[in-house]
C-alpha positions as CSV (number, residue, x, y, z in Angstrom):
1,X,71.0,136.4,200.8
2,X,74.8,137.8,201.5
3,X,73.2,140.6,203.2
4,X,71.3,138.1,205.9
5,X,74.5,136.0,206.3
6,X,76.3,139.0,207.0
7,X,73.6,140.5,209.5
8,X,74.3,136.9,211.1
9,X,77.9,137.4,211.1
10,X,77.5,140.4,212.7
11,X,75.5,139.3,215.3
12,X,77.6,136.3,216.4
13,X,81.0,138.7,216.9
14,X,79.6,141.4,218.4
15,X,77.2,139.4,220.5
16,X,80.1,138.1,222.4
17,X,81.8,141.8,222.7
18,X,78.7,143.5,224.2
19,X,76.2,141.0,225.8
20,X,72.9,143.6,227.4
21,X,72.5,141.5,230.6
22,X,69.7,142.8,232.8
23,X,70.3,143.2,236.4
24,X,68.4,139.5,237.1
25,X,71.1,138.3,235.6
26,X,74.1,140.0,236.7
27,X,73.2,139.3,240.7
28,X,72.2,135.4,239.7
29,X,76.0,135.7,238.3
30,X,77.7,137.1,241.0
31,X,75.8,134.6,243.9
32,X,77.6,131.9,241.4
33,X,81.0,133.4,241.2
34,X,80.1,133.5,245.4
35,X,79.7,129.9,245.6
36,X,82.8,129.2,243.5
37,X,84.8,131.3,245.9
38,X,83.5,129.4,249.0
39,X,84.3,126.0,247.3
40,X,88.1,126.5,246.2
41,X,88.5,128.0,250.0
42,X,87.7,124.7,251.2
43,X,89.7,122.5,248.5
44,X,92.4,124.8,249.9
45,X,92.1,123.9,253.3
46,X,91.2,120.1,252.6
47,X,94.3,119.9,250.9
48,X,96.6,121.6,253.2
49,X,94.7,119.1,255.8
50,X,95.7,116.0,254.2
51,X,99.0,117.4,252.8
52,X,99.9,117.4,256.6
53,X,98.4,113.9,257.6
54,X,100.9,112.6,255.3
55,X,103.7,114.3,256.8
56,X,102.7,112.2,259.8
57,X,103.7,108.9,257.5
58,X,107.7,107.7,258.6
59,X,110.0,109.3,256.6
60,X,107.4,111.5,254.5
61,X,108.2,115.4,254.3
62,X,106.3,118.7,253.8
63,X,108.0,118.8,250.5
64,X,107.4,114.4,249.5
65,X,103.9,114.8,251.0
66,X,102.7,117.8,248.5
67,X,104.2,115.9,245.8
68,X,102.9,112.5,246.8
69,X,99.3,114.4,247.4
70,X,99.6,115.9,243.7
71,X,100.0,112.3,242.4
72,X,97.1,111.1,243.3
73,X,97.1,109.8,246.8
74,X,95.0,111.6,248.9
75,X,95.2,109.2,252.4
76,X,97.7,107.6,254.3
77,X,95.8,104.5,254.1
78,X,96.4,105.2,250.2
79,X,100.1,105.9,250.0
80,X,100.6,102.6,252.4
81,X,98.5,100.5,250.0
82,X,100.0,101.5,247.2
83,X,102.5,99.5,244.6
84,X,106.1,100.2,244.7
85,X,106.5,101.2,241.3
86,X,103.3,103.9,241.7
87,X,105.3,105.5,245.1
88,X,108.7,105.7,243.2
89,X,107.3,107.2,240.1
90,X,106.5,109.9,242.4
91,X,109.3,112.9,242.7
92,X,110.7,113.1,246.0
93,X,109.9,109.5,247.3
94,X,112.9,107.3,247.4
95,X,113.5,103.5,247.8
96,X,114.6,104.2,251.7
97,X,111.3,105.5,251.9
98,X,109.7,102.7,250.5
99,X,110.9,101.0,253.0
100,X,109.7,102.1,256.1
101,X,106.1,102.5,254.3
102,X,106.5,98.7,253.9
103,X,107.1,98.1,257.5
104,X,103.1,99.8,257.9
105,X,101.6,97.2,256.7
């Protein structure tokens, strides 16, 4: 009985050291880790895309934009339609700026 639990044991921390994958399954890995690659390009690039159509806001920096984008809002039609308190919790984004968002809608 202790000598199958071991045998068990065994198996479960050395299975995860030395895994015998056969080629199938090494090239059906790496055409995933290809797709991944594709898709954090393009998060990369949609972000820097809408990181810079809210630089085009009054008043709204490179620096206030990436930190307004990191909190949540994604649009300028988001950051104009959002509450007061929501924009100032934000780092960067001032009352002044709050402001001239107001005068947007």
């Amino acid at each position: 009985m202790i000598s199958k639990f071991l045998s068990k044991l065994k198996s479960i921390l050395f299975k995860s050291a030395v895994s015998p994958e056969t080629p199938l399954k090494k090239e059906k890995k790496a055409a995933k880790s290809g797709k991944t690659k594709t898709k954090t390009k393009t998060k990369v690039v949609n972000s820097k895309k809408n990181i810079e159509t809210l630089t085009k806001l009054p008043g709204v920096g490179a620096k206030s934009a990436k930190a307004l984008y990191e909190a949540g809002f994604k649009t300028t039609k988001a950051v104009i339609a959002a509450d007061e308190k929501d924009l100032l919790a934000v780092s960067g984004v001032g009352i002044n700026l709050i402001k001239k968002l107001k005068k947007l809608k």
